[in-house]
N, C-alpha and C positions, 0 to 999 in steps of 0.2 A: 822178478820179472812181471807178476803180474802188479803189482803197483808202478812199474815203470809204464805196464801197458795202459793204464787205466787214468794214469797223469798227462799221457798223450793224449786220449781219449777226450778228457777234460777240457784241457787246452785248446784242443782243436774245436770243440764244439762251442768252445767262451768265442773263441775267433770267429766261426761262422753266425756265431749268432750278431756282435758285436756289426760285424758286416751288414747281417738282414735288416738289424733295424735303425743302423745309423748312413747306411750309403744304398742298400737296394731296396728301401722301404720310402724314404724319400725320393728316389729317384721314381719310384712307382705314380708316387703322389706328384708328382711334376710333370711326367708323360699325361695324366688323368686329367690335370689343372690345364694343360695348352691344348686340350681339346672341348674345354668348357666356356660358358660365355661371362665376360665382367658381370657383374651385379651391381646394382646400385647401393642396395643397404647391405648385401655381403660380401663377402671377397668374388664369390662366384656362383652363377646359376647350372643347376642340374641340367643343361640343355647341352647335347655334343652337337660339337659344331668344329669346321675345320677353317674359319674365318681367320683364326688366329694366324697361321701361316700362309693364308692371302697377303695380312695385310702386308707380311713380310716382301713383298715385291712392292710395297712404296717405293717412291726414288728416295727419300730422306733416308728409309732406313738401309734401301743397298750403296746410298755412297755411305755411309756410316760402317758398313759389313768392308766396302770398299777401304774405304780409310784406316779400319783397325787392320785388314789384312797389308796392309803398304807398311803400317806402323809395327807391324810386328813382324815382318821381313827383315824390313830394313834390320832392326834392334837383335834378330838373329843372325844377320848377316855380320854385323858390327860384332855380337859377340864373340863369332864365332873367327874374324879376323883378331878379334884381340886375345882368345883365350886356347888358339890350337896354338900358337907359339906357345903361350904360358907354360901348357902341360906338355909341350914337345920340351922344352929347355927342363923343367921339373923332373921329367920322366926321366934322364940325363941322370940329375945330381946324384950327389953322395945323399946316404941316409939321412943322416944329419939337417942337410940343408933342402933338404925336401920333407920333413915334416916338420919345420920350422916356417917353408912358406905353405904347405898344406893349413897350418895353422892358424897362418897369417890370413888365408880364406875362408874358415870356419869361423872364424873371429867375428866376422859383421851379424852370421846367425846369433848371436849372441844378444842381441840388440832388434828391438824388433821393427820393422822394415817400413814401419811407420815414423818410427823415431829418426830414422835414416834420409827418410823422405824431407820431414823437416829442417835436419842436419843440410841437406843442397841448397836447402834456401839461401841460408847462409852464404853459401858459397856464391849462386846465382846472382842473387838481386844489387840491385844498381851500386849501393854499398857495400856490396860483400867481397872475400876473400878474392875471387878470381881477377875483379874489375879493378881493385886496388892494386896488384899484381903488377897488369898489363900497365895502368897508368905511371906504377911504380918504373916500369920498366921501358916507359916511355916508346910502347906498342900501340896505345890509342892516346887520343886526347880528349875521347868523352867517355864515359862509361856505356859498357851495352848493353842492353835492353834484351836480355836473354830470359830472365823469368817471365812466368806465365805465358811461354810460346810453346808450340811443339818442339822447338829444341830442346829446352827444358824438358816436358817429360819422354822425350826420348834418351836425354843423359840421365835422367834417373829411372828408365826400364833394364836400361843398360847396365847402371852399375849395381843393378837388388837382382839382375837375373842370370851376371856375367857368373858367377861360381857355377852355376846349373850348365853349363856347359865346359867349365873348365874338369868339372872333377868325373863325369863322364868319359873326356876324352884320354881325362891322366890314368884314370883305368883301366882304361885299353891302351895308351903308350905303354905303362909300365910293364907290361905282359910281354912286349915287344921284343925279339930277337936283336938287337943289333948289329949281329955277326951276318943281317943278311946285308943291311947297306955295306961293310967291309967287301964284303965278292961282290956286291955291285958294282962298287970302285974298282975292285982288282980285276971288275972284267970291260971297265973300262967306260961305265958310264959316269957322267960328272956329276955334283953332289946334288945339283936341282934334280935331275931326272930320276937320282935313285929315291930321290924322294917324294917324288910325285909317282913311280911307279911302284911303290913299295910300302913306303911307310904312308901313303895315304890311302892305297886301297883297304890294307890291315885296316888302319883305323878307322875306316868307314862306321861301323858299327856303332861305335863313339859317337862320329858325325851324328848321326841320326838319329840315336840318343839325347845328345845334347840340343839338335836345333826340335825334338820332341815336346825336351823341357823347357824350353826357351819360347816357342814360335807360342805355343797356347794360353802359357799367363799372360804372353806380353798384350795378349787379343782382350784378357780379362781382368786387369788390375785397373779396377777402377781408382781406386784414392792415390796413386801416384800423377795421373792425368788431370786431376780434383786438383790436388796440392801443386804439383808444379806447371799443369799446364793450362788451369784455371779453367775458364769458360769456353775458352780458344780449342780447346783438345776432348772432345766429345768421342770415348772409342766406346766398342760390345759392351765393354765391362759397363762401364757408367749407364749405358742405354738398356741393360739387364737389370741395375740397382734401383734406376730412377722409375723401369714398370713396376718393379715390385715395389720401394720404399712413400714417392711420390707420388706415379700418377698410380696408383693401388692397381694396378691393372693387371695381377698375378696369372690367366691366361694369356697373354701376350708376352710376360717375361716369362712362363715356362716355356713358352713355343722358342723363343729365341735361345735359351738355354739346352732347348732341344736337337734345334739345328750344333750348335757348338758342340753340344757331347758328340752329334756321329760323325761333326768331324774329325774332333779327336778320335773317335774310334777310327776313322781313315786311316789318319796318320798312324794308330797301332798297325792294319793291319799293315801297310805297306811296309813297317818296321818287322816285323811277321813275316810278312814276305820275301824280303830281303835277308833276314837270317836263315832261312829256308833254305833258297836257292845258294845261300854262300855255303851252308852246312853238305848242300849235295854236290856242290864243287870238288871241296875238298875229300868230301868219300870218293 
């Protein structure tokens, strides 16, 4: 007993520490840095100052705040139309052929999402797989000019972020009773309604989950917008790299990085919130 107690003990303390000084020790140092002013010969001068989130009301930078929020809606919106079917059909199958496409989904983590990114190009660009296709198919008679647009990296936020919503919401399908759509039928409602009033409020949770993990990378993945959507596709992400990498401006990309965390803490609580209120429902 007492060496089981004292291996928890252990453990637990590698975790919190691991925590303080690789995510709340940094994060300390980034709250400190966007209330400091740029320096010329160092990254930053000892002077506090709250100019950094001034400058954040430029127009360049709120239609920038603007544009990555539009760009990562949409891409949540999209994922979330193409992947609550997925894990509705998934949730369904036999054992078998649900961890066979479960697999089929983990399968791209495997590769890293950089290399994937590359991999579209191919697909995209004037010569590539897609354009061949169609001309193949005698659906265009030019090729299209699809790379380096925001369509482009909107079809690759899409395809590196659709699993982060699919496998949220298979996790709450599969928990799912089925036996209650059956009495919703046999009490006479038809297959849309029972499933808009039933198995979509259940899976809410999923929802909210998924467009969680979806809505806020897609605000922060710079090198996808880099790679496929070249110069034309400027979102958060890249405008956080380029204070910090190029213009050395490490006060102004912490400020920006600042606003972004408490939105995502937004996003928790309301996620928070909403488990709340479902929890005191059903008490």
């Amino acid at each position: 007993m007492m060496s089981n107690r004292l291996f928890k003990i252990i453990a637990i303390n590698i975790i919190f520490i691991w925590l303080a000084v690789l995510a709340l020790l940094p994060f300390i140092m980034v709250v400190v840095a966007s209330f400091l002013q740029q320096g010329d010969e160092n990254l930053f001068n000892w002077h506090l100052t709250v100019i950094n989130y001034t400058q954040l009301i430029n127009p360049i930078f709120l239609h920038i705040f603007w544009r990555s929020l539009v760009v990562s809606v949409i891409t949540t919106i999209l994922c979330l139309a193409l992947g609550y079917p997925f894990a509705y059909i998934l949730a369904q199958l036999s054992e078998k052929l649900r961890l066979a496409c479960l697999f089929l989904i983990i399968i791209p983590f495997w590769t890293s999402s950089l290399i994937r990114s590359y991999a579209i190009i191919t697909i995209l660009k004037t010569q590539g797989l897609l354009n061949q296709l169609l001309l193949t198919l005698h659906l265009i008679h030019q090729p299209l000019h699809i790379l380096y647009t925001q369509y482009a990296s909107q079809v690759g936020l899409v395809y590196s972020l659709l699993p982060f919503m699919v496998l949220p919401l298979y996790a709450t399908l599969e928990k799912f009773d089925w036996r209650l759509v059956d009495a919703a039928r046999d009490l006479g409602a038809n297959r849309l309604r029972a499933f808009w009033q039933i198995v979509v409020p259940i899976s809410a949770p999923g929802i909210i989950a998924g467009v969680m993990l979806v809505l806020l990378p897609a605000m922060t993945l710079f090198y996808i917008p880099e790679i496929l959507g070249g110069a034309k596709s400027i979102l958060l992400g890249n405008l956080i790299k380029n204070q910090f990498l190029e213009g050395q401006n490490w006060p102004l990309g912490s400020s920006i990085s600042i606003v972004l965390t408490f939105f995502m803490a937004l996003l928790i609580g309301v996620y928070w919130k909403f488990n709340k209120n479902k929890k005191q429902v059903l008490i």
